[in-house]
The first five atom37 places (N, CA, C, CB, O) and aatype in JSON, in Angstrom:
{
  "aatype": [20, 20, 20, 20, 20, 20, 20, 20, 20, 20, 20, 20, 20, 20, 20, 20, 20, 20, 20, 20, 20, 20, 20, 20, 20, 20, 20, 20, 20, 20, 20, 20, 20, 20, 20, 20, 20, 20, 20, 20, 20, 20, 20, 20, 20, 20, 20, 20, 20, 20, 20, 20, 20, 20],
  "atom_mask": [
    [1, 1, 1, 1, 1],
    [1, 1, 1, 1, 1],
    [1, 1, 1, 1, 1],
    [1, 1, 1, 1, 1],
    [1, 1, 1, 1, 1],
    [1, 1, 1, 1, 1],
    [1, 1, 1, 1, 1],
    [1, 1, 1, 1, 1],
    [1, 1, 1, 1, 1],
    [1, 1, 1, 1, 1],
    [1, 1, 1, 1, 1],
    [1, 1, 1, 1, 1],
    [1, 1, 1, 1, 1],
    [1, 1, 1, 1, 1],
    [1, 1, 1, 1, 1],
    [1, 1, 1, 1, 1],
    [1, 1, 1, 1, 1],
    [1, 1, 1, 1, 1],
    [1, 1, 1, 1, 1],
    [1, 1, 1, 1, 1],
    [1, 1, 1, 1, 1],
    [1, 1, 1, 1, 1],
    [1, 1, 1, 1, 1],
    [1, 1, 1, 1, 1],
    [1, 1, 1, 1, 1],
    [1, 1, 1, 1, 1],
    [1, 1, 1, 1, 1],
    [1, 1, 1, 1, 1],
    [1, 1, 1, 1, 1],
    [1, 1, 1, 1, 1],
    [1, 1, 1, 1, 1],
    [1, 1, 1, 1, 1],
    [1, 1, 1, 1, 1],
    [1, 1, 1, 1, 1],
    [1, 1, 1, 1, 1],
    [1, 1, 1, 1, 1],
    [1, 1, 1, 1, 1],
    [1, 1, 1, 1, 1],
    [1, 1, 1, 1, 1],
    [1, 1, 1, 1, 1],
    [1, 1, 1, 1, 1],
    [1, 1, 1, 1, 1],
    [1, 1, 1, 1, 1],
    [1, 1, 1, 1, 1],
    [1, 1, 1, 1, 1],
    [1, 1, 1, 1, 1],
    [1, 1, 1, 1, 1],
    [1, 1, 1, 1, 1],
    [1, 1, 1, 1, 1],
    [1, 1, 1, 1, 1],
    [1, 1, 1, 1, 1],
    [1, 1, 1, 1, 1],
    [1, 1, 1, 1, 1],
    [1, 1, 1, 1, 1]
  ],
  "atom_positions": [
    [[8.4, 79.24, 77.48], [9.1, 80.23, 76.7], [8.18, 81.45, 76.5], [9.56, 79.64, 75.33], [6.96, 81.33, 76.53]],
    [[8.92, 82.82, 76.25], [7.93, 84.0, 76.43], [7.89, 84.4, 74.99], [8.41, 85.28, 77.52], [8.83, 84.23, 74.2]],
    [[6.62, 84.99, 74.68], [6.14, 85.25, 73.47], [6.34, 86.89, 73.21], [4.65, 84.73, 73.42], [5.61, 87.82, 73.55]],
    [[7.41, 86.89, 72.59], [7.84, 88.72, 71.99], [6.82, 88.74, 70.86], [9.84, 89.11, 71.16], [6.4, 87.96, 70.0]],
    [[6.5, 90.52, 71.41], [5.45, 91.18, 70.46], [5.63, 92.07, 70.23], [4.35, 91.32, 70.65], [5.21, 92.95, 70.98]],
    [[6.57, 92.51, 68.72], [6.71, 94.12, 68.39], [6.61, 94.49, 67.05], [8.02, 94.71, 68.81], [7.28, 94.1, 66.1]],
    [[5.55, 95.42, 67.1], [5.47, 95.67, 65.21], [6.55, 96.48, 65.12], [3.96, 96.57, 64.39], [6.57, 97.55, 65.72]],
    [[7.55, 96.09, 64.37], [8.53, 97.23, 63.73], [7.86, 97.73, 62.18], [10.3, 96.48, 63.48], [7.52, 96.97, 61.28]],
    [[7.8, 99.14, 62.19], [7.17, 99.91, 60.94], [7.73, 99.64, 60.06], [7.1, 101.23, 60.86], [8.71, 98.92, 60.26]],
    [[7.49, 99.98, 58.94], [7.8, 100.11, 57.69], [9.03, 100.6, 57.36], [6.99, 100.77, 57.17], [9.54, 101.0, 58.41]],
    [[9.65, 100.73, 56.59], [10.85, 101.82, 56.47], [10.09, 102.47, 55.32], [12.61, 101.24, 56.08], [9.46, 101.55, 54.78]],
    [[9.81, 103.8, 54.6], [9.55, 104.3, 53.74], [10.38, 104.83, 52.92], [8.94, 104.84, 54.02], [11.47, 105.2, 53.34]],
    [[9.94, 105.02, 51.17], [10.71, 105.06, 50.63], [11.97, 106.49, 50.64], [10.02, 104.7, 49.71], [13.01, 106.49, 49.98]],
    [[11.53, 107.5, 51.47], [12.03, 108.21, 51.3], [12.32, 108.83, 52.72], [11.51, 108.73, 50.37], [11.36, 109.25, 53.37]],
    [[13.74, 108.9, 53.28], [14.14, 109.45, 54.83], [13.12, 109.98, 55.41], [15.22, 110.54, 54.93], [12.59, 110.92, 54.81]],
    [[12.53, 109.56, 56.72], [11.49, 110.54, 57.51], [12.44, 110.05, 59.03], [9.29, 109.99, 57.38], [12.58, 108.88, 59.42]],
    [[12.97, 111.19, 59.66], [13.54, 111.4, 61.03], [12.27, 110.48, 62.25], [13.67, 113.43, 61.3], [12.42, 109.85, 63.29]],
    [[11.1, 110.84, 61.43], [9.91, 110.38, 62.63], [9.88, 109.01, 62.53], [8.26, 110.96, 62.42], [10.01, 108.38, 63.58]],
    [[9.68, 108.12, 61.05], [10.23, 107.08, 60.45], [11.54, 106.2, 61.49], [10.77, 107.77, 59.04], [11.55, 105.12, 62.08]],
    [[12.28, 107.02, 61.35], [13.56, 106.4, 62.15], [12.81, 106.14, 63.89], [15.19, 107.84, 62.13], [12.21, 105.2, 64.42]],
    [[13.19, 107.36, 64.27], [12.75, 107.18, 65.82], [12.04, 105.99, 65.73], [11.79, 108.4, 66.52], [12.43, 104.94, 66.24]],
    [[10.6, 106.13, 64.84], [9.51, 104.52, 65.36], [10.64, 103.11, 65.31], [7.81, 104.06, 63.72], [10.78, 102.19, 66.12]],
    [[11.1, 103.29, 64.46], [11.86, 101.85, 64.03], [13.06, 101.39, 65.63], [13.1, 102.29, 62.12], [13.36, 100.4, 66.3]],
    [[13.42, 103.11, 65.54], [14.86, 102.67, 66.64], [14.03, 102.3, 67.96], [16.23, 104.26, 67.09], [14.48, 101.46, 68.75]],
    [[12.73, 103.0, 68.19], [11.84, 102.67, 69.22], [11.51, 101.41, 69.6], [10.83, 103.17, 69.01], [11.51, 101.04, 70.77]],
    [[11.17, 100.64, 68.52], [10.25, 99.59, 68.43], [11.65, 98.04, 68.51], [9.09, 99.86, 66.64], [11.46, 96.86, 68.83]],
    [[12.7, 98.6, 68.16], [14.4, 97.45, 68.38], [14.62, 97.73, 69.42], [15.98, 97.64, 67.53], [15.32, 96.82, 69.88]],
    [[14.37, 98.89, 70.55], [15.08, 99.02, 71.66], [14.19, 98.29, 72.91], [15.4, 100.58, 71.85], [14.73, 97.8, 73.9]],
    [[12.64, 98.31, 72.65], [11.4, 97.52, 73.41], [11.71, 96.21, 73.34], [9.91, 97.69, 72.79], [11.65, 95.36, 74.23]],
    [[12.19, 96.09, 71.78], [12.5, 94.3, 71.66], [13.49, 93.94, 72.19], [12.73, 93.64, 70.34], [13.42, 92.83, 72.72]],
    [[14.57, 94.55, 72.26], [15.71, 94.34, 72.98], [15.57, 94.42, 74.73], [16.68, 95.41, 72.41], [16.43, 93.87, 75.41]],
    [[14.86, 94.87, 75.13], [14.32, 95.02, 76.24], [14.17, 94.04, 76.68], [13.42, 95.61, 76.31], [14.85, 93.33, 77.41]],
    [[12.83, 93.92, 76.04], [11.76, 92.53, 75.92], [12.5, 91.23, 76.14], [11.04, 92.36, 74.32], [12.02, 90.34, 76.84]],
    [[13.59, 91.15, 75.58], [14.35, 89.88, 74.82], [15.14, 90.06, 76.54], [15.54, 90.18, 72.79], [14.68, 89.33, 77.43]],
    [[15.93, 90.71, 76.78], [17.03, 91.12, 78.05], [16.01, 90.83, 79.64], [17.62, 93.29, 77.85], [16.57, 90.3, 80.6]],
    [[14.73, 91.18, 79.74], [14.39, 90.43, 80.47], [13.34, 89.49, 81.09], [14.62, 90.84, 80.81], [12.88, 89.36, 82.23]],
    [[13.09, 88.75, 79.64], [12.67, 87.11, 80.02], [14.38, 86.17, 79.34], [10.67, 86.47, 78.73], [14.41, 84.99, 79.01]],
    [[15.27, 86.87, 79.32], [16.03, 85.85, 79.08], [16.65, 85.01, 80.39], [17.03, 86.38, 78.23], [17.19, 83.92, 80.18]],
    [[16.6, 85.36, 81.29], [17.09, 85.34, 82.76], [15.91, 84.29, 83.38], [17.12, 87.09, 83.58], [16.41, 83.53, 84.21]],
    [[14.43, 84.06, 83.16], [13.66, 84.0, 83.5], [13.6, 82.6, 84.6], [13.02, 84.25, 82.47], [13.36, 82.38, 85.79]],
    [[14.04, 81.72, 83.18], [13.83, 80.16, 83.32], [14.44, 79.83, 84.78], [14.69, 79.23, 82.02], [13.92, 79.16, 85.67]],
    [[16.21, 80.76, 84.8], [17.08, 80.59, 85.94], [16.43, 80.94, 87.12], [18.27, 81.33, 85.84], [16.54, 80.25, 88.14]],
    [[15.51, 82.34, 87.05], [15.03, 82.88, 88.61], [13.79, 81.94, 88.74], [14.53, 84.79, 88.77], [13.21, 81.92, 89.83]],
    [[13.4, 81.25, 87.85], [12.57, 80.17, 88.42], [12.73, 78.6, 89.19], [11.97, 79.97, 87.46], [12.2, 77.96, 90.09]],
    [[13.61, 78.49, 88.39], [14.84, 77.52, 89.11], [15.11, 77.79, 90.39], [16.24, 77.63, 88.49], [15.03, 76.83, 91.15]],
    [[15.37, 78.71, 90.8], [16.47, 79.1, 92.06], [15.19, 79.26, 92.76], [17.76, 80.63, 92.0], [15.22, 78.82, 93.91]],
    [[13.91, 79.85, 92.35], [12.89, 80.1, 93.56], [12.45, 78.85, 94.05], [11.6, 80.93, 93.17], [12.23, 78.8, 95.27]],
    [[12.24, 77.66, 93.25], [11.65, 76.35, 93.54], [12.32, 76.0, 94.16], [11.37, 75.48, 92.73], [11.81, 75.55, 95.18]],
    [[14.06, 75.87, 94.1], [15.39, 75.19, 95.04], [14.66, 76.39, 96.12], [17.64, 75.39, 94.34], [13.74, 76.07, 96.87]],
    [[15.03, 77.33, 96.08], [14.91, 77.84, 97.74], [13.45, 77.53, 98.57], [15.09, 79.66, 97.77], [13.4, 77.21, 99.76]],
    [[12.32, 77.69, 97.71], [11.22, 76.96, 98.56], [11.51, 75.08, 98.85], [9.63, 77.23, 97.53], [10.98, 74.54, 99.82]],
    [[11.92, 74.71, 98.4], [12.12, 73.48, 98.54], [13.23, 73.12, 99.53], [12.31, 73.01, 97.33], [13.39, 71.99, 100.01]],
    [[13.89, 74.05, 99.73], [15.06, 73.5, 100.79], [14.92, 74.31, 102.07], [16.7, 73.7, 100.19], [15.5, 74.23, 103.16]],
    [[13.68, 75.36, 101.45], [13.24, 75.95, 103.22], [12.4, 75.25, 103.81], [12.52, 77.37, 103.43], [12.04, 75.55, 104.95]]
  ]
}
C-alpha cells in the first residue's frame, strides 16, 4: 500500500486568497496522489500474468 504525504495549511482566522490557493493546492496533489496509486495493485497483477504466460 502507498504512503500519501501532504501538509494541508492552516486555514487562518481571517480570508487570505493566498491562504486558499495553498489549501486548494495541497487537495488537488492529494487527489492526484490518491488517483494514481489507486490503479497500482491491478497494473501489477497484469504485469506478473503477462511475464508469466510469456
Amino acid at each position: 500500500m502507498t504512503k500519501i504525504v501532504v501538509r494541508l495549511p492552516e486555514p487562518k482566522r481571517e480570508y487570505s486568497e493566498d491562504n486558499q490557493r495553498q489549501i486548494n493546492r495541497a487537495l488537488s496533489s492529494m487527489i492526484q496522489q490518491l488517483n494514481s496509486t489507486y490503479l497500482q495493485p491491478d497494473k501489477d497483477d497484469t504485469e506478473r500474468l503477462n511475464f508469466f504466460l510469456s
